[in-house]
C-alpha positions as CSV (number, residue, x, y, z in Angstrom):
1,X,2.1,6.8,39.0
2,X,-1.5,6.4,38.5
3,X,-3.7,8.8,39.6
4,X,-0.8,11.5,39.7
5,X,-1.1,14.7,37.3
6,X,2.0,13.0,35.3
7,X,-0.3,10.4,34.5
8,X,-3.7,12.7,33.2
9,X,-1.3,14.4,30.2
10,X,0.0,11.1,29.2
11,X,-3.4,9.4,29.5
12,X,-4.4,12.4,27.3
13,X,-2.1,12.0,24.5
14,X,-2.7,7.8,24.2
15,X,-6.6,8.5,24.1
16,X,-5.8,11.5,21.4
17,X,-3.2,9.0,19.1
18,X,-5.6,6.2,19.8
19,X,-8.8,8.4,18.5
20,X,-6.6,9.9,15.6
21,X,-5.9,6.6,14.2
22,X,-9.5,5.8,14.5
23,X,-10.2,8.4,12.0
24,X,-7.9,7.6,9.5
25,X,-9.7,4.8,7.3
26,X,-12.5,7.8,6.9
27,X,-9.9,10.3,6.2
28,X,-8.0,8.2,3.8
29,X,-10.8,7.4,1.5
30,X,-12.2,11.1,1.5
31,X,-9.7,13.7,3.2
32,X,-6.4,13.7,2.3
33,X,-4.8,16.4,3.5
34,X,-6.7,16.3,6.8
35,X,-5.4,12.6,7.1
36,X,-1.9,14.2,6.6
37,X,-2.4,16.2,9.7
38,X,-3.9,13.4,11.9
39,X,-0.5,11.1,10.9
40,X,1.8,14.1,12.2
41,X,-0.6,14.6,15.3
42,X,-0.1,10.9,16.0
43,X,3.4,11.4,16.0
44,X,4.1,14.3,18.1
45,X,1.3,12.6,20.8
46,X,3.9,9.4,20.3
47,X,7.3,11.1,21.2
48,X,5.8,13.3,23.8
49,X,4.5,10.1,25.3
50,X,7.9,8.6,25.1
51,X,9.5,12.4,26.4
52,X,7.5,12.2,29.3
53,X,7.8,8.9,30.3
54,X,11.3,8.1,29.7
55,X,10.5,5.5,27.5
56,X,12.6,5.2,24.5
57,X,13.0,1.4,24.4
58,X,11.0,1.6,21.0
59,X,14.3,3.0,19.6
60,X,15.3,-0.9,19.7
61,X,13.1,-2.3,17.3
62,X,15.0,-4.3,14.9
63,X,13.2,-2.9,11.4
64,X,13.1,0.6,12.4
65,X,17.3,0.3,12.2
66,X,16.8,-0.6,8.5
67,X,14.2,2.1,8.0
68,X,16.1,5.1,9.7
69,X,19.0,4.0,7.7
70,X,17.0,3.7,4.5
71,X,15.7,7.4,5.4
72,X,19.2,9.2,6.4
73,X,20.3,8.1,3.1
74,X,17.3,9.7,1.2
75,X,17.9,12.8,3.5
76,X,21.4,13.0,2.5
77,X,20.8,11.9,-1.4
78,X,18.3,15.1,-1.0
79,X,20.7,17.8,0.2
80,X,21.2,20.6,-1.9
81,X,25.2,21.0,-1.8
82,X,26.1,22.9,-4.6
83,X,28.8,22.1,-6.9
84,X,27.5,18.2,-6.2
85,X,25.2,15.8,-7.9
86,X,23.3,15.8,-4.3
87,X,19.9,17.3,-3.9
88,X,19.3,18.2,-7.7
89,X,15.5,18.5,-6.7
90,X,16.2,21.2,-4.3
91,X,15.1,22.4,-1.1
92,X,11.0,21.0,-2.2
93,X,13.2,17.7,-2.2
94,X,14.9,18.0,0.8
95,X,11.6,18.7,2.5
96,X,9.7,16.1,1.1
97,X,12.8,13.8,2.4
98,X,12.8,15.0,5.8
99,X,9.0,14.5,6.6
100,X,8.9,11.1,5.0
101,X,9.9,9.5,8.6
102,X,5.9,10.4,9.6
103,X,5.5,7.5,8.4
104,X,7.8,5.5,10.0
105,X,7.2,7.0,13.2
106,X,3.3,6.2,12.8
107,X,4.2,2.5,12.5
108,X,5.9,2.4,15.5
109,X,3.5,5.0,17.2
110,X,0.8,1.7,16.3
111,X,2.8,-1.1,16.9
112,X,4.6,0.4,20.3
113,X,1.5,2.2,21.8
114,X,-1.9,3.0,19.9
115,X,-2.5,-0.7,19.2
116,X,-0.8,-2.8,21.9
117,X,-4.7,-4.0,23.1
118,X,-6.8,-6.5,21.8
119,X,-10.0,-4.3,21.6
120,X,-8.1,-1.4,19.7
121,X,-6.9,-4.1,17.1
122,X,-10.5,-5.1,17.1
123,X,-11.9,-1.7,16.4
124,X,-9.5,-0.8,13.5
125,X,-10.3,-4.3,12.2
126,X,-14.3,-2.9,12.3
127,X,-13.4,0.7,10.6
128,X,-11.3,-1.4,7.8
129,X,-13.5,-3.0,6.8
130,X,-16.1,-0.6,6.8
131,X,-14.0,1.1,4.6
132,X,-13.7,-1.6,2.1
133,X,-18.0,-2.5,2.2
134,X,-18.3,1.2,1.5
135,X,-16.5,0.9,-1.5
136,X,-18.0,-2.2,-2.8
137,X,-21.7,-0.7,-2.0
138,X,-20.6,2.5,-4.4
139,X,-18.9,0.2,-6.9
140,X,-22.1,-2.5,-7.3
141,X,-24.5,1.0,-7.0
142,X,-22.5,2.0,-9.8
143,X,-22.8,-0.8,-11.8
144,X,-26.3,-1.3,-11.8
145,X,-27.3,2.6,-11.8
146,X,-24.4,4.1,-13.6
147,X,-24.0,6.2,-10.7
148,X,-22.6,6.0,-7.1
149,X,-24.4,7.3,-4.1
150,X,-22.1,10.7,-4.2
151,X,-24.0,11.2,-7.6
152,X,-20.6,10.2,-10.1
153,X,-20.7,8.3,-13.1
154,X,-18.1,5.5,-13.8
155,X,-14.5,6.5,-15.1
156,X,-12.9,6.6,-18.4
157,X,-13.3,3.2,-19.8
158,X,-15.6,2.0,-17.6
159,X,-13.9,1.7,-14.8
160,X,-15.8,1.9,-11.4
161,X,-14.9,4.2,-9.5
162,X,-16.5,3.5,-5.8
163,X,-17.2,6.0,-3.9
164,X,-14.4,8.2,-5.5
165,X,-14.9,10.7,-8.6
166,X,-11.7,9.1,-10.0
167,X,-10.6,5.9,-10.9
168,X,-9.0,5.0,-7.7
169,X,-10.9,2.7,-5.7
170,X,-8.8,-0.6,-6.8
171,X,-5.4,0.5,-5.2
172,X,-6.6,0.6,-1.7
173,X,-9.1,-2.2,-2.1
174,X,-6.1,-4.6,-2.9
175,X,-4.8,-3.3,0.6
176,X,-7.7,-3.9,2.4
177,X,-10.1,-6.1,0.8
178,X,-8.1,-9.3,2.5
179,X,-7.8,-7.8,5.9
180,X,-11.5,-7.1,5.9
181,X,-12.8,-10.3,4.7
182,X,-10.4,-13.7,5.8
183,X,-11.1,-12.9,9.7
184,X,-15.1,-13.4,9.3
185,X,-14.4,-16.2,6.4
186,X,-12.1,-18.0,8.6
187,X,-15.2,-18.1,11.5
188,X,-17.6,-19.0,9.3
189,X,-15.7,-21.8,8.1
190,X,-15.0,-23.2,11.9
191,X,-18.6,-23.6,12.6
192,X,-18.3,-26.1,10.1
193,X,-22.0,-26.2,9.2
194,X,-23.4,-25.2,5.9
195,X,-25.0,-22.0,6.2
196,X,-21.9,-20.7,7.6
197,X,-19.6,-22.3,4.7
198,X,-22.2,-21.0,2.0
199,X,-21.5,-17.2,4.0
200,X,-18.1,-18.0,3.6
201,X,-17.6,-19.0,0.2
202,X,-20.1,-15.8,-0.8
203,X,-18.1,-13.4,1.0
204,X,-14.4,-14.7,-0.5
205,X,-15.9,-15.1,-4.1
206,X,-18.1,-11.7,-3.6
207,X,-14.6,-9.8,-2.9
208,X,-12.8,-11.7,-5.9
209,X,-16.0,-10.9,-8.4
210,X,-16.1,-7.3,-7.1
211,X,-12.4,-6.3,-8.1
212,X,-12.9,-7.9,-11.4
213,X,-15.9,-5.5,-11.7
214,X,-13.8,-2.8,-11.1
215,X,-12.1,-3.3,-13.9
216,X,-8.5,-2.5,-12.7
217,X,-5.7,-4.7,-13.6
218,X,-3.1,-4.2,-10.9
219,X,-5.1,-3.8,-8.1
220,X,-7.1,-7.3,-9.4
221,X,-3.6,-9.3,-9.9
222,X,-2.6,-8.4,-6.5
223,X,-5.6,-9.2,-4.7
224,X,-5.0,-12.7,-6.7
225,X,-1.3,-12.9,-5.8
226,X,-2.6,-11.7,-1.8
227,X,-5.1,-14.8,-1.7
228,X,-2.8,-17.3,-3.3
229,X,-0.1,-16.2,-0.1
230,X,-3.3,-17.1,1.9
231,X,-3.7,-20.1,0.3
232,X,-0.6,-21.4,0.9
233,X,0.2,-20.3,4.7
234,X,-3.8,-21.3,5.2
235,X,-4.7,-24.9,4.4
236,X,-8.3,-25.2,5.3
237,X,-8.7,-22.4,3.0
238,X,-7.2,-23.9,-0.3
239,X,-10.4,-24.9,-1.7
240,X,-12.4,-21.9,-1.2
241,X,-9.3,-19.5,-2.7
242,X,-9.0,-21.7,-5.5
243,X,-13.5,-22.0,-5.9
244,X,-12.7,-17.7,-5.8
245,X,-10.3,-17.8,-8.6
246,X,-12.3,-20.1,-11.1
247,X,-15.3,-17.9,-10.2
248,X,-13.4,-14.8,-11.2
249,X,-11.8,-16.4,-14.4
250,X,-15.5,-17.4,-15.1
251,X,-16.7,-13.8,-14.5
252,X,-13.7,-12.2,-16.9
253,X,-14.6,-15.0,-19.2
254,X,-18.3,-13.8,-19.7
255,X,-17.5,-10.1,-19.5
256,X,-17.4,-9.2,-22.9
257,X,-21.2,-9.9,-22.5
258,X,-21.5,-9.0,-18.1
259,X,-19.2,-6.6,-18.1
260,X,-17.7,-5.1,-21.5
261,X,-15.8,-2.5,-20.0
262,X,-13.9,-4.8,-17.2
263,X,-13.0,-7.1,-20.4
264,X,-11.6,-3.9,-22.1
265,X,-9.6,-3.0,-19.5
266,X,-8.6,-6.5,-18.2
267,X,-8.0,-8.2,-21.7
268,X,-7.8,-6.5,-24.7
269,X,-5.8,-3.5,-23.3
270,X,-3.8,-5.4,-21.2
271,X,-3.1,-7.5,-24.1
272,X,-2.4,-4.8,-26.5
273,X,-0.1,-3.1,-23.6
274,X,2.1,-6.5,-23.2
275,X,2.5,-6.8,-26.6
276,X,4.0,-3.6,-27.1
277,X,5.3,-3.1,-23.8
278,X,8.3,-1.6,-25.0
279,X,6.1,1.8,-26.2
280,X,3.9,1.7,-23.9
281,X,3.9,4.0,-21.0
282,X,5.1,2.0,-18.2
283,X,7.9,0.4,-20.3
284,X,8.7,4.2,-21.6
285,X,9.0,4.9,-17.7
286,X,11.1,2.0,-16.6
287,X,13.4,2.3,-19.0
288,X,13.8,6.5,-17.9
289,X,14.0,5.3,-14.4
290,X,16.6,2.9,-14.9
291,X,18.5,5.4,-17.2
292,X,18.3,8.0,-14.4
293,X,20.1,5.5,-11.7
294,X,22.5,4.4,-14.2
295,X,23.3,8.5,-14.3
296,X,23.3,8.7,-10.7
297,X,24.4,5.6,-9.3
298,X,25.6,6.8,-6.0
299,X,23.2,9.3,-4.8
300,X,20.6,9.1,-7.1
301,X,18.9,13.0,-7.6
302,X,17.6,12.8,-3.7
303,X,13.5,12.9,-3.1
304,X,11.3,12.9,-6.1
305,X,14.5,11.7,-8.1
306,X,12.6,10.7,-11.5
307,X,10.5,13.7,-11.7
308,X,13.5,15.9,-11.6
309,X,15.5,13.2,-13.7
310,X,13.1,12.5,-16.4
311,X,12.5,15.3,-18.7
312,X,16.6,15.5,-19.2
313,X,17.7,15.0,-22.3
314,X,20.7,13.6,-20.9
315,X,18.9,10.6,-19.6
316,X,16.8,9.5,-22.6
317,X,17.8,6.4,-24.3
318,X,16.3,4.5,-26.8
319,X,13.3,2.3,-26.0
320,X,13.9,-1.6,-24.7
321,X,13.0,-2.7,-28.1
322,X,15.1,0.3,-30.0
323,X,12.0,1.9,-31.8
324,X,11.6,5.6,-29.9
325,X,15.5,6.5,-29.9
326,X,14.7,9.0,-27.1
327,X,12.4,6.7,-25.2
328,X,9.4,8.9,-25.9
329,X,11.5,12.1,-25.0
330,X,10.1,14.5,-22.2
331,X,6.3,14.0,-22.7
332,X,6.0,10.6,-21.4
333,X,7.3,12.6,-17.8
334,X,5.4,11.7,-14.6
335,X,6.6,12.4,-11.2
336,X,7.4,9.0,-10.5
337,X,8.4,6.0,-12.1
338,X,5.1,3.5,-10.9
339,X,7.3,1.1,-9.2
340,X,8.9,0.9,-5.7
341,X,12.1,0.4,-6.5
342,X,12.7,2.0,-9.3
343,X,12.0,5.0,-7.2
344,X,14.2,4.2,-4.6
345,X,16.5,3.9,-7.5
346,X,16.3,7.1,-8.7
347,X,16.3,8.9,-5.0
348,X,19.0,7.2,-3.9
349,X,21.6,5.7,-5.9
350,X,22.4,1.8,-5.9
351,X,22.8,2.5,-2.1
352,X,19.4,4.0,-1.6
353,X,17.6,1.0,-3.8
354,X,19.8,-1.9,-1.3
355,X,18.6,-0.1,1.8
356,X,14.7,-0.1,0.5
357,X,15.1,-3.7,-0.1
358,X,16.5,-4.2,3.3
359,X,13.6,-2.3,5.1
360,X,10.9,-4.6,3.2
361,X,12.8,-7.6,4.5
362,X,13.4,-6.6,8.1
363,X,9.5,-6.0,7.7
364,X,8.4,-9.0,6.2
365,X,10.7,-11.1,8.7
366,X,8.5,-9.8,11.9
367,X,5.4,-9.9,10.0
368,X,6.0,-14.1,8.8
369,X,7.3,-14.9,11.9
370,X,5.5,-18.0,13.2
371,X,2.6,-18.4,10.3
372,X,3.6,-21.1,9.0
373,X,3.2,-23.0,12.0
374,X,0.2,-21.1,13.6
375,X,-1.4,-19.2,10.8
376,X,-3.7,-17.0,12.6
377,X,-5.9,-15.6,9.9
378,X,-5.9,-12.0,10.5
379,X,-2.1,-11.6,11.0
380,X,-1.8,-13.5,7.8
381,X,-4.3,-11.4,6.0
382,X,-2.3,-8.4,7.4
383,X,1.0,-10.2,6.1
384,X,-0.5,-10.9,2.5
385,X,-1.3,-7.1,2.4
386,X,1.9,-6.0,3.4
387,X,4.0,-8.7,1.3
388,X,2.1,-7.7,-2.5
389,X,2.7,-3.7,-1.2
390,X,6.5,-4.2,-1.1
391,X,6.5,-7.1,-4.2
392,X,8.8,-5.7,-6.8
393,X,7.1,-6.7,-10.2
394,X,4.5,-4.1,-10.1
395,X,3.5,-0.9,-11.2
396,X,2.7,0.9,-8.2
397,X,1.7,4.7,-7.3
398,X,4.5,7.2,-5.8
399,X,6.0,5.1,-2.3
400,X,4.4,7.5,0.0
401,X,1.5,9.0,-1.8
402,X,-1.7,9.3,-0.7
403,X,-4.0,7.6,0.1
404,X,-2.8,4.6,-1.0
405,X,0.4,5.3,0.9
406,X,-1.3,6.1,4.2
407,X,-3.3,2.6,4.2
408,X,0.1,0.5,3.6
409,X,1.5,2.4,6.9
410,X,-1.6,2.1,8.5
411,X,-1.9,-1.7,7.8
412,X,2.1,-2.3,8.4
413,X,1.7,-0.5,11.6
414,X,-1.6,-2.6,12.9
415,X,0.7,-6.0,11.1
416,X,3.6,-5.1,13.6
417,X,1.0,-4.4,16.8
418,X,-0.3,-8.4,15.7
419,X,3.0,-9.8,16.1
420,X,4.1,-8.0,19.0
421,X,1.2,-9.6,20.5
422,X,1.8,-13.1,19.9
423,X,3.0,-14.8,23.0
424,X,6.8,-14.8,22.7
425,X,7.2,-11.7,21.1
């Protein structure tokens, strides 16, 4: 009842969830580990919420079937039972296993509760992009200075690095970068006068140029592959993605002269890499990953499956194009396998790879529900971001890594809180 001492506590725990997920686009690009502990504080404010209340109707979300069954599995892959192929990793597996449903339970902590109004939609929509102009503003500072404002020169081959010491600002900018920019583009382009169109066009073809700069090549291709998915749920748009993508093959074009170490990266490496994709690193590591589940095709080797899989000589195998008979043998080892499903190949068996495919569907379904006849810009900007996160021809950091982990939740969780606001949901 309102205004009864039940209420205060509850009222308490929203407003600490609800200020907890405000944080998280700062914690994501610069604290970790403290982000880590503002996810799992969400949570436990979430199913104390639901403890106090009685309210547990959350448990009938239709996706959250596939992803609890996707996660039992992994649990179960991850058990240490001796005299088994289960839990190979051990019990640093089976942890890791168990505490991967913070992350589920922070998607439906935002869709079910944190962001159920309009203004807290808004305001995570602000901080987002925020996030994303503070990494272009380090990236462009960069550029021109050879340092960002934190005082740290580019990466190895050029590659900026935002606001980061590291070569890492691409991964989440493909995340964001669409989110942050195709609300404000799609109002400037309603006002339909030409100031506003010229704001627009700058802003879509400044994001475009900006991950070209950066000189990453998967983070660039799926900010490509995010805008063409704009393109074709957004009509009014079509003209200006495509003006975006002729400016960017125009900027790549010149950037042996612009930008030397962007054409590097984006051309002759990538190039050189294709050609010889057999020996190169990522083909080494798909073809241990895909030895590894054909070892373990039931169960997989449980959490962290291809670190504790790949340096076995028992799962080497000769190179796709049969020059490296042990595929590169132990020292091409990472702890996982830089693609989605090849990890949830290796975690889980056959079983645990159908499952993961299942939970991006049953997310995707929710998400591209009633776009293509009302294509609201910022649920389809949330929808592109989710769809190239779960797209299966990629190379891709660990699933649930951070940061780049803890901005797909955050971004699936707002998706789902978009939906479940559209009338009829």
């Amino acid at each position: 009842m309102p205004g009864t001492s039940e209420s205060r506590p509850v009222s308490g725990l929203e407003n600490t969830a609800l200020i907890g997920v405000m944080l998280l686009p700062l914690l994501l690009l610069h604290a970790h580990g403290v982000a880590e502990i503002v996810i799992a504080l969400v949570d436990l404010c979430f199913l104390a919420r639901s403890a106090m209340t009685r309210d547990w109707a959350w448990l009938r979300i239709g996706w959250l079937w596939f992803a609890a069954a996707w996660w039992g599995w992994l649990v179960f892959c991850s058990l240490p039972v001796p005299g088994t192929t289960l839990g190979e990793g051990g019990a640093r597996s089976l942890l890791q296993a168990v505490i991967t449903v913070r992350f589920l339970l922070l998607v439906v902590a935002l869709e079910w509760l944190v962001l159920r109004t309009a203004a807290a939609r808004l305001w995570l929509w602000r901080l987002v992009a925020a996030s994303a102009a503070w990494i272009v503003l380090n990236s462009v500072i960069q550029d021109l200075f050879g340092r960002n404002l934190i005082g740290w020169p580019p990466a190895a081959e050029g590659v900026l690095t935002g606001p980061f010491g590291t070569a890492r600002a691409g991964p989440p900018m493909a995340r964001i970068i669409i989110p942050a920019v195709l609300p404000p583009v799609a109002t400037l382009l309603q006002r339909r006068d030409k100031a506003a169109t010229a704001a627009a066009y700058a802003l879509l073809l400044g994001s475009v140029l900006i991950m070209v700069l950066i000189g990453q090549r998967m983070p660039l291709v799926l900010t490509l592959f995010g805008l063409l998915i704009v393109a074709v749920l957004i009509r009014r748009l079509r003209p200006l993605v495509l003006t975006a993508v002729i400016a960017g093959a125009l900027l790549l074009a010149a950037s042996p002269i612009v930008a030397p170490a962007a054409y590097f990266r984006l051309v002759d490496k990538f190039s050189t890499q294709m050609e010889h994709f057999a020996i190169s690193p990522y083909g080494q590591l798909y073809t241990r990953a895909w030895q590894v589940g054909l070892n373990h095709p039931f169960t997989g080797m449980g959490f962290d499956g291809f670190g504790t899989g790949c340096p076995r000589p028992a799962n080497f195998r000769p190179s796709f194009d049969g020059s490296q008979p042990d595929g590169g043998g132990a020292k091409i080892c990472w702890d996982h396998p830089h693609n989605h499903y090849l990890q949830a190949l290796d975690d889980g068996g056959f079983i645990g790879l159908a499952l993961f495919g299942a939970m991006a569907l049953a997310w995707l379904r929710p998400l591209g529900r009633g776009l293509w006849r009302d294509p609201e810009p910022r649920r389809v900007a949330l929808f592109a971001a989710i769809f190239i996160q779960v797209w299966p021809i990629q190379s891709t950091t660990a699933f649930t890594s951070m940061p780049v982990g803890g901005w797909f939740f955050l971004l699936l969780g707002w998706a789902m809180a978009e939906s479940r606001a559209q009338p009829g949901s």
